[in-house]
C-alpha positions as CSV (number, residue, x, y, z in Angstrom):
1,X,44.1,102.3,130.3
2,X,46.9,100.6,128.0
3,X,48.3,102.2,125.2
4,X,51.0,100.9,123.0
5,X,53.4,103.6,121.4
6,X,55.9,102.7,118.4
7,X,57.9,105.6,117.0
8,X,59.7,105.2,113.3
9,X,61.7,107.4,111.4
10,X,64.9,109.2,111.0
11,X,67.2,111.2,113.8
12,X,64.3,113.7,114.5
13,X,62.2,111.0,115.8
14,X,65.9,109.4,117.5
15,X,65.8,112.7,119.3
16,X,69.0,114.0,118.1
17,X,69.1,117.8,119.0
18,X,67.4,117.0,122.5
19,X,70.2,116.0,125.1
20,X,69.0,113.6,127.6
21,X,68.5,115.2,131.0
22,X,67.4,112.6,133.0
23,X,65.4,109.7,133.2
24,X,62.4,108.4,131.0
25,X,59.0,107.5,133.0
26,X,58.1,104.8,130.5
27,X,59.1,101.6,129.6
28,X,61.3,102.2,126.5
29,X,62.5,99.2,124.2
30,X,63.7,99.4,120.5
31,X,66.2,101.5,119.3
32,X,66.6,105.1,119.6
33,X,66.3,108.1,122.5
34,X,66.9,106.0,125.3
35,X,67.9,106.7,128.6
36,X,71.9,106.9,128.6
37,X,72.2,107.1,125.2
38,X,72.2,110.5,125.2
39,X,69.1,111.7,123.2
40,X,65.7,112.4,124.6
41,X,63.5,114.1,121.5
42,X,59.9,114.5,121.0
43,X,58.6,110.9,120.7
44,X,60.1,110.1,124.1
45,X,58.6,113.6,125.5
46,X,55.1,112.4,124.2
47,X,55.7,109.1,125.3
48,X,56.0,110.6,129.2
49,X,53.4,112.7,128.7
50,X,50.9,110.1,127.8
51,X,52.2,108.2,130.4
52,X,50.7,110.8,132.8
53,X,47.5,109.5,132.1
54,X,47.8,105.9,131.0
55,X,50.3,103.0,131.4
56,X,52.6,103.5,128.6
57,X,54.3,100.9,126.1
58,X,56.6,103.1,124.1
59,X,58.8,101.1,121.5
60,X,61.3,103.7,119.4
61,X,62.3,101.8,116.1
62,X,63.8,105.2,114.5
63,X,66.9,105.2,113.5
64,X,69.1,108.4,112.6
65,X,70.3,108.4,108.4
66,X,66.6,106.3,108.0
67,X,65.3,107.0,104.3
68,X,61.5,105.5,103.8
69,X,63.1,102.6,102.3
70,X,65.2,102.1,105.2
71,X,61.8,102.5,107.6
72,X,59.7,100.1,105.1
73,X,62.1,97.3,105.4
74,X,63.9,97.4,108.9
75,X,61.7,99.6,111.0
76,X,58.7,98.6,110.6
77,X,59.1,94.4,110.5
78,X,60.3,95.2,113.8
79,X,57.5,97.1,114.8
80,X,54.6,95.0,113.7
81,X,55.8,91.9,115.7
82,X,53.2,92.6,118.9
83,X,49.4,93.7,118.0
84,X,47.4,95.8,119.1
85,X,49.2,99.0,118.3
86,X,47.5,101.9,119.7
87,X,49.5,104.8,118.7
88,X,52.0,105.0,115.9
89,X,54.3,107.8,114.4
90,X,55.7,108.1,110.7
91,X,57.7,110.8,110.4
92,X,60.2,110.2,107.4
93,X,61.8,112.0,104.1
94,X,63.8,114.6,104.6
95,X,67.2,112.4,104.2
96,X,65.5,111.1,100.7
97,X,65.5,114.8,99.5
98,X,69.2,115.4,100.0
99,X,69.9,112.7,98.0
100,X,70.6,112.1,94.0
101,X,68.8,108.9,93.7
102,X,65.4,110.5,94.8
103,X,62.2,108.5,94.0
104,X,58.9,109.8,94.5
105,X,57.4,106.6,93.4
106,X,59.2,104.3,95.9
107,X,58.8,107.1,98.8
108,X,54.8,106.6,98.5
109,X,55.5,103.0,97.7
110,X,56.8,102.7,101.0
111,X,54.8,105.2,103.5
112,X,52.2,103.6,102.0
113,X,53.0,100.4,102.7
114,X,53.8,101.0,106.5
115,X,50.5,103.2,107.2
116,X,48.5,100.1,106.0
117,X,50.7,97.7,107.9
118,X,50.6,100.1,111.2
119,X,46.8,100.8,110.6
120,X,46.0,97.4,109.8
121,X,47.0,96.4,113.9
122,X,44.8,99.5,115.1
123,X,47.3,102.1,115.2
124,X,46.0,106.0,114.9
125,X,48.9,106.8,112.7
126,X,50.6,110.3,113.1
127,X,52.5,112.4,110.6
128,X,53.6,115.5,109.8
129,X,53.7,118.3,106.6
130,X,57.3,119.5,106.0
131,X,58.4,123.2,105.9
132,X,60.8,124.6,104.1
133,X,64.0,123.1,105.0
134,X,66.1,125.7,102.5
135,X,64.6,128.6,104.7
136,X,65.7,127.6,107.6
137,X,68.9,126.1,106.3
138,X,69.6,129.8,104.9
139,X,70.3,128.0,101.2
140,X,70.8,130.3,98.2
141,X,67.8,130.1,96.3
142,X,69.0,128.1,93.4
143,X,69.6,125.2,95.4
144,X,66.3,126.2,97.8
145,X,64.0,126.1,95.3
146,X,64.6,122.9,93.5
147,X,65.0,121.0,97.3
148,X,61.6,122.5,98.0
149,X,60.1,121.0,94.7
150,X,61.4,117.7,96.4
151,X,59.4,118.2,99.5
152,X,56.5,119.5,98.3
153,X,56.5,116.0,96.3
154,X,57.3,113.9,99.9
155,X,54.1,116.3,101.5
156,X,52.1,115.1,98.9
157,X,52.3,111.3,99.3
158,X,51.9,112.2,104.0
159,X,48.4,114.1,102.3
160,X,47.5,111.6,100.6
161,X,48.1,109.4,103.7
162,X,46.1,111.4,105.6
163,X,43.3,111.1,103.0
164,X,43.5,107.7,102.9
165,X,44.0,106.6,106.6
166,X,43.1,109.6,109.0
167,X,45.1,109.9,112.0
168,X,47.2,113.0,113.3
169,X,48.7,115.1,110.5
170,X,50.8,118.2,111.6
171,X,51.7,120.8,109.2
172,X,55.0,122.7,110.3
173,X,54.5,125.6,108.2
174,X,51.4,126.3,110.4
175,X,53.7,127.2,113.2
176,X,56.1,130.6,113.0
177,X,58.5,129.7,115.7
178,X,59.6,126.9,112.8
179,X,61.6,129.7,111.1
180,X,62.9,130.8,114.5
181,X,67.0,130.1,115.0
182,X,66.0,128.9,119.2
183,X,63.8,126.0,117.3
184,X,66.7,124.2,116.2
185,X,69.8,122.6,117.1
186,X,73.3,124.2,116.4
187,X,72.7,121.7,112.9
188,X,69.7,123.6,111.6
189,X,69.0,120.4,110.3
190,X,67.3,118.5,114.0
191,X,65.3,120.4,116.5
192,X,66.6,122.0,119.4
193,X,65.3,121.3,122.8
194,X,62.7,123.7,122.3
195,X,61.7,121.9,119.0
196,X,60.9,118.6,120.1
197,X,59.5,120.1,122.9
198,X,56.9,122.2,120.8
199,X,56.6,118.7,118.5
200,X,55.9,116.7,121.0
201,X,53.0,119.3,122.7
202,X,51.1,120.2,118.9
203,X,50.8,116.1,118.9
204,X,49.6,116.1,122.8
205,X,47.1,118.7,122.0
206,X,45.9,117.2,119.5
207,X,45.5,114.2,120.8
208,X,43.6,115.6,123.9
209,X,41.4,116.6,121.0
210,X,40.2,113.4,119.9
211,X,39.2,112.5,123.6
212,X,42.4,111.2,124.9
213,X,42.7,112.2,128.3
214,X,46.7,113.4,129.5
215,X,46.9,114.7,132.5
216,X,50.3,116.5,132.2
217,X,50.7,118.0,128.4
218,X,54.0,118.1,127.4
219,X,56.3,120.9,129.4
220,X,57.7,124.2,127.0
221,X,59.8,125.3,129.3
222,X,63.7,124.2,128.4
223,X,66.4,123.8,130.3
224,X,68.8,124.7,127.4
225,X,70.0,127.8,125.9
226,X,69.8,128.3,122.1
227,X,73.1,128.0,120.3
228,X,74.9,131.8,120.1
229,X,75.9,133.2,117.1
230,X,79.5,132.0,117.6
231,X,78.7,128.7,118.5
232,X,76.7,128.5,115.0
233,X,80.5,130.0,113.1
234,X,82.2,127.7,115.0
235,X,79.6,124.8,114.0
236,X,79.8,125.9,110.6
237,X,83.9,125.9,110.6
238,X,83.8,122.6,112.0
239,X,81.0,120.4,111.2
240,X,79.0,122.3,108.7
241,X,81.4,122.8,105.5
242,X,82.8,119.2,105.6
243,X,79.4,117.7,106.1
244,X,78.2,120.1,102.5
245,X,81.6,119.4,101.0
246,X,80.6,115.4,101.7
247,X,77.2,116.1,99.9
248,X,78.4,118.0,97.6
249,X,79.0,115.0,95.4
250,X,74.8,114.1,95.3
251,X,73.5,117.4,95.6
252,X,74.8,120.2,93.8
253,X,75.0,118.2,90.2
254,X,71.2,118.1,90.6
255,X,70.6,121.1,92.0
256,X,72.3,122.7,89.0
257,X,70.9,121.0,86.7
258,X,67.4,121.6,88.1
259,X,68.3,125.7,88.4
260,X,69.2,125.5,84.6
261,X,66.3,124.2,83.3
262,X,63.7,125.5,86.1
263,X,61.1,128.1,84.2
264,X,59.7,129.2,87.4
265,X,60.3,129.2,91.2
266,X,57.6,126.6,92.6
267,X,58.0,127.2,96.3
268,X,54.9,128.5,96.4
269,X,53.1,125.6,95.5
270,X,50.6,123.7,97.9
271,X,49.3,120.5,96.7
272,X,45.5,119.7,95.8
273,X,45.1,116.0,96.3
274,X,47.1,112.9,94.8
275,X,48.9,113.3,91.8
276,X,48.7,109.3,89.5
277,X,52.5,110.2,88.1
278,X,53.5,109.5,91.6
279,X,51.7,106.1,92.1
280,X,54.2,103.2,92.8
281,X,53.8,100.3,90.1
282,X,52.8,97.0,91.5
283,X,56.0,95.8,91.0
284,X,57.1,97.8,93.5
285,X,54.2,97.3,96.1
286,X,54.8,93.4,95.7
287,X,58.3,93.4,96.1
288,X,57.8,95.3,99.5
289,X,54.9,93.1,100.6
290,X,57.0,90.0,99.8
């Protein structure tokens, strides 16, 4: 059996976090974790997995920076070129929350847009439900809770998704060893090794779920270590303040703003099916079908 895989999104899906150790088994095209570029990640982990089983296409369009603007209108033209598409993953957001000119509206506008596009050629689409980024970020919860708001509005739109198109939904906060420091990369921000390893089995599983035979489930074991405590300070010194002194400028404005006229912490909301305030007009759906 053929399958066709196409993987878009940001650096998660890229596999930043997950150094390359090795060679692929499939036949990789696109941009993103390819062999000798120095990222394997998740996608590319399912990808060989699957590949166990079946003879595997896998075509990584993800690109790292991607907003769902960026996916809607570069990503996925590129992806849609070859039909039938078997298996597709959408996994896009989190760099539209740490920005200033965050749009709900043109975030839904656009996920929408490439799960009918990607569904439309057959694919069974996969997505995920985003944790709490603050938590693991270790934010004071001034800035934590109004980021969270901007998820939970991002989470909505991928239910809504699911709603609408089925496929593979994975919720993050349904898995404890999210808020675990060996989960992620010395960044916080990408998955470690063991990350994308535990992404890449959840989708496996359930996959084998719906009937998909693979023979050889993604492997947990890792080859790494998780980054010591000094290697986090030294990070930090290094990479981490610049990088919040760079975003400083977009985020903490807002986040101010939001912490002043908040009323009540919402991060323990969980949302109940669509909300019409975050409907894109049909302005917008137009000028992304044109």
């Amino acid at each position: 059996m053929s399958l066709h895989y196409v993987a878009l999104g940001d650096s998660t899906t890229v596999g930043v976090g997950d150094p390359m150790n090795g060679s692929s088994t499939t036949d990789l095209s696109g941009a993103g974790a390819r062999p000798g570029e120095g990222w394997r990640g998740w996608a590319s982990l399912l990808a060989d997995s699957l590949a166990s089983s079946h003879r595997v296409t896998f075509s990584n369009f993800a690109t790292s920076g991607a907003t769902v603007h960026l996916v809607a209108t570069e990503q996925l033209p590129e992806a849609v070129t070859t039909s039938p598409i078997d298996i597709a993953s959408l996994i896009v957001g989190v760099n539209d929350t740490l920005r200033s000119n965050f749009d709900s509206g043109r975030i839904r506008a656009c996920l929408d847009h490439c799960a009918e596009q990607l569904t439309a050629r057959g694919a069974l689409l996969l997505t995920v439900r985003f944790h709490d980024h603050g938590q693991v970020f270790g934010l004071p919860a001034w800035l934590r809770r109004p980021l969270w708001q901007r998820i939970e509005q991002v989470n909505q739109v991928y239910d809504d998704l699911h709603a609408k198109f089925g496929g593979i939904r994975l919720d993050m906060a349904d898995y404890p060893e999210v808020y675990r420091r060996d989960f992620w990369s010395i960044d916080r921000l990408h998955p470690g090794e063991r990350g994308h390893r535990r992404l890449a089995r959840a989708f496996a599983d359930e996959l084998a779920r719906r009937g998909l035979p693979i023979d050889v489930p993604p492997d947990l074991d890792c080859a790494g270590v998780a980054p010591s405590r000094w290697a986090d300070t030294l990070w930090m010194v290094k990479e981490g303040v610049p990088w919040l002194g760079r975003r400083a400028n977009d985020l903490v404005p807002w986040a101010a703003r939001m912490a002043v006229t908040q009323v009540r912490p919402s991060s323990g909301l969980r949302p109940s099916g669509s909300s019409s305030a975050l409907r894109p007009s049909n302005a917008e759906v137009q000028r992304l079908e044109a």
